[in-house]
N, C-alpha and C positions, 0 to 999 in steps of 0.2 A: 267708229261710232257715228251714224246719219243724226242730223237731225231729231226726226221721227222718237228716234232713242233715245236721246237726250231727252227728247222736252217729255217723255212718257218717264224716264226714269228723274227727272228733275219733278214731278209730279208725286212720286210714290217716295221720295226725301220730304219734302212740305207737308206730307202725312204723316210723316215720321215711321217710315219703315225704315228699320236698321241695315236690312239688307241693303236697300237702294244707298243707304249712306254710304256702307263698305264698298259697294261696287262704284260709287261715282269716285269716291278715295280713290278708287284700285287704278280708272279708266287713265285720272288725271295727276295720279302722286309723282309720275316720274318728272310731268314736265314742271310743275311746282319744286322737284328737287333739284335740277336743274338749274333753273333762274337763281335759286339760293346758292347754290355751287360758284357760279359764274359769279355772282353778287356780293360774296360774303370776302370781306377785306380780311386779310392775313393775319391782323393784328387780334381780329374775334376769331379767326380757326382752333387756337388755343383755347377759349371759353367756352364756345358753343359747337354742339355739334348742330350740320343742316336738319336733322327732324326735328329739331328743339322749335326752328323757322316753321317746318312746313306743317309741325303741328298747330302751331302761333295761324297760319294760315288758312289750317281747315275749320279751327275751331272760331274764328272772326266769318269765315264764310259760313260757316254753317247754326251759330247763332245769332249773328245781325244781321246779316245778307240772307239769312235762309228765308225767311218771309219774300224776298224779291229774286230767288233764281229764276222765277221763269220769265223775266225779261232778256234772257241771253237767245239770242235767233238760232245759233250754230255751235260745236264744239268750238269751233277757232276763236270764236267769241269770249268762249266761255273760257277759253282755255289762256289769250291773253287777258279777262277780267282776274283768272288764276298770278298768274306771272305778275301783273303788277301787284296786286297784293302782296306778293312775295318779296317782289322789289321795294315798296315802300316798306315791309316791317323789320328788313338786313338794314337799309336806308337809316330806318329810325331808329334802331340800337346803334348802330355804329355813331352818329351822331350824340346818343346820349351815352356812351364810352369816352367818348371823345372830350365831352365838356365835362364829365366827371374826372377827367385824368386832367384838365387845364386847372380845374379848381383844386385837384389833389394837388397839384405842384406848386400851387401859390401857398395852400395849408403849411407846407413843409417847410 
């Protein structure tokens, strides 16, 4: 995907065409699955599956972020603002797993 494409298809998601939303999903879901793959620590592969993240993902991009996609210049842009997204919300479940199992153990 150029440029050009993005910032035309990042234009017709801000209008809320559904199509544009499916196809921006479609361009970037893989490498969003990805980063959760690589990201997702052992101990949540049992709880979570990765679309459970990359939904968590599309639906924060695309309801708070959606007002500002079109400040992204590039896919590559766009596509590491994708990844860390991804990375901070595996980040921030695992963190709050983590302090929920310290305080389950002091309960106990």
């Amino acid at each position: 995907m150029d440029d050009a494409d993005l910032a035309g298809l990042i234009e017709r998601v801000k209008a809320g065409d559904e199509d544009a939303i499916r196809e921006l999903i479609q361009q970037f879901e893989g490498a969003v699955r990805t980063i959760v793959r690589v990201r997702l620590p052992q101990s949540l592969r049992s709880q979570f599956d990765s679309m459970d993240f990359v939904q968590a993902v599309w639906q924060s991009v695309l309801t708070k972020e959606g007002q500002d996609l079109g400040r992204f210049a590039n896919a590559r842009h766009f596509r590491g603002f994708l990844q860390g997204v991804a990375r901070n919300k595996v980040f921030e479940e695992h963190r709050k797993q983590t302090r929920t199992k310290k305080y389950r153990v002091q309960h106990e």
